[in-house]
C-alpha positions in Angstrom: 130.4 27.5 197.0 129.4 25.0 199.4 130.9 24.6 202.8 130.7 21.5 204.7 131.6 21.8 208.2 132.8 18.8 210.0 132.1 17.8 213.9 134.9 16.9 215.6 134.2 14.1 218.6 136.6 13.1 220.9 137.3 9.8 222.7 135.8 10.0 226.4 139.3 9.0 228.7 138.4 6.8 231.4 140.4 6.8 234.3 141.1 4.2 237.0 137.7 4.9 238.9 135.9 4.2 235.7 137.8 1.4 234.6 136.9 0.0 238.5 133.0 0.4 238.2 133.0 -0.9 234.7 134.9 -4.1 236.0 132.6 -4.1 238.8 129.5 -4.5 237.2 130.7 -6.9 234.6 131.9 -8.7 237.4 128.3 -8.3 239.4 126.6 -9.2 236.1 128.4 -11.9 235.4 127.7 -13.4 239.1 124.0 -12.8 238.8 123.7 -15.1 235.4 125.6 -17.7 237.8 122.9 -17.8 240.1 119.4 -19.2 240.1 118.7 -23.1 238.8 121.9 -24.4 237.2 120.9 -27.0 233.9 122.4 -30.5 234.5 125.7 -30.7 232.4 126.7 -33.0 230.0 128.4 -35.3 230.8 131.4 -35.8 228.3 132.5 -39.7 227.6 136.1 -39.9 226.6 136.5 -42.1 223.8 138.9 -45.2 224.6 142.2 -44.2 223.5 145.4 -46.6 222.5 147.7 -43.7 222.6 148.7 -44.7 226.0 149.4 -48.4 224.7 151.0 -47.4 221.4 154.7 -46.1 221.5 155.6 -45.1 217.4 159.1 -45.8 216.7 159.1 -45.0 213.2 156.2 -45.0 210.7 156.6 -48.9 210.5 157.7 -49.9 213.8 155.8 -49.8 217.2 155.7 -51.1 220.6 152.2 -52.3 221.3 151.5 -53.2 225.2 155.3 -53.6 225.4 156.1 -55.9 222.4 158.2 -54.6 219.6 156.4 -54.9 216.1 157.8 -54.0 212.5 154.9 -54.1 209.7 155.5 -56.7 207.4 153.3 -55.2 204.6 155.3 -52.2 204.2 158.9 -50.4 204.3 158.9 -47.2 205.5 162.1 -44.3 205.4 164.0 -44.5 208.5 164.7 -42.0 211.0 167.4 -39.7 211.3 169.8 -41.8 212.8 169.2 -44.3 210.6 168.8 -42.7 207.4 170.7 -42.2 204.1 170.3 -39.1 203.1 168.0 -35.4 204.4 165.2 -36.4 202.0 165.0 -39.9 204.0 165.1 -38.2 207.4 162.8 -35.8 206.4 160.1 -38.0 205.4 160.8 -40.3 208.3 159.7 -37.5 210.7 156.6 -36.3 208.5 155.1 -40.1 208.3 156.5 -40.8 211.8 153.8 -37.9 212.7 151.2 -39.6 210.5 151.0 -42.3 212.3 151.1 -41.0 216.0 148.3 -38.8 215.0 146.5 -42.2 213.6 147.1 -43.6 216.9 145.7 -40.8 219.3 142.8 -41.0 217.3 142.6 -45.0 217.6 139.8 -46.8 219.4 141.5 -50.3 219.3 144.5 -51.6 218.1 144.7 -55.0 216.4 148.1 -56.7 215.8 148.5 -60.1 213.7 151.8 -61.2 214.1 153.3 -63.6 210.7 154.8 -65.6 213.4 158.3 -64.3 212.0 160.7 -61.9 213.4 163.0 -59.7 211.8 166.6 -59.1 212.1 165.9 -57.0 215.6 163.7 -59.8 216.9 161.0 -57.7 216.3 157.7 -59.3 215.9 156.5 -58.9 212.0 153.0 -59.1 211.3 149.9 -56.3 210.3 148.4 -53.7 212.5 144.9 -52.2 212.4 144.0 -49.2 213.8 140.4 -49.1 214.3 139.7 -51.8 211.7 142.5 -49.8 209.2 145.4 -51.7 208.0 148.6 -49.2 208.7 150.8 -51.1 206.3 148.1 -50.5 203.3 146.8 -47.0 204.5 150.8 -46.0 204.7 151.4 -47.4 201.4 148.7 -46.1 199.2 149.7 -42.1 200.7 152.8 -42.6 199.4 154.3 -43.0 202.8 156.2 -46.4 202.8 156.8 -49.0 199.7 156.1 -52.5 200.0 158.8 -54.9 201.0 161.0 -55.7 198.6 164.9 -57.5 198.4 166.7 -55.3 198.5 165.3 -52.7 200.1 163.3 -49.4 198.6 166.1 -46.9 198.7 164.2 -43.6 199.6 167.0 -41.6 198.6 166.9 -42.5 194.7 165.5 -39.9 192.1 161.6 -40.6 192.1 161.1 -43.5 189.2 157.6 -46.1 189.1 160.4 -48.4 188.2 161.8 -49.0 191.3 160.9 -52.0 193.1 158.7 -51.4 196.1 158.1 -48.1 195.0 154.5 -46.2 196.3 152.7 -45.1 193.9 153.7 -41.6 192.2 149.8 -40.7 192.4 150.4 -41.0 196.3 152.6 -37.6 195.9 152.0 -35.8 192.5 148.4 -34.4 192.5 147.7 -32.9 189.2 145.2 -30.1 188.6 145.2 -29.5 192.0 
């Protein structure tokens, strides 16, 4: 019968002297590669930003340079103080999310007002983020439903009935 004998290593300890010279020429190392001719760095452009223009009040209302403007190409769920129910609120937050993340990543900001204002004498009209119309964009996710009287009630059972309704496509991915 076969024996196999095994070696058994142990881990060096390192004490605080070693620990100190091992920091010390990292550290000495690390100053070296510092020195000598240094490259010219890049110089990073920040891409113009709207975020600091753009306040989002809810997926469908902003206030652009100060103006108050409510999209008129789309109806989106309202907030939690305004909602009707946990599935509105719920979504509110999600798309009002959506569309602060559009605008941090916006360039330019375009708004055509209708000339119309609603019931909060909020200026109606379209807004384009970067050439994108939010109204359209929100709509085709699934995220708001067109404008309809009376209003797309968010808190209904899901049906490509209703009125206004985004299309189911926007939400249900199949084979996926």
């Amino acid at each position: 019968m076969r024996s196999s004998s095994f070696m058994s290593v142990s881990e060096p300890s390192y004490g605080p002297v070693d620990r100190f010279v091992v920091g010390a020429v990292l550290a000495f190392t690390l100053g070296l590669a510092g020195c000598g001719e240094r490259e010219t760095p890049l110089t990073h452009i920040q891409p113009i930003s709207i975020s600091n223009r753009v306040v989002v009040l809810n997926a469908d209302t902003l206030v652009i340079d100060g103006r108050h403007v409510h999209l008129s190409n789309a109806s989106a769920p309202q907030s939690t103080l305004h909602s009707r129910c946990w599935a509105e609120a719920l979504l509110a937050a999600n798309e009002i999310a959506y569309v602060r993340e559009l605008v941090n990543r916006a360039q330019t900001i375009d708004f055509r007002p209708t000339g119309q204002v609603d019931e909060y004498n909020r200026a109606l009209g379209a807004v384009f983020l970067d050439g994108m119309d939010l109204g359209e964009d929100l709509y085709q996710h699934g995220l708001a439903a067109r404008i309809t009287d009376p209003r797309f009630d968010w808190c209904q059972p899901i049906s490509q009935e209703a009125q206004g309704a985004p299309p189911i496509s926007a939400v249900v991915r199949l084979g996926q």
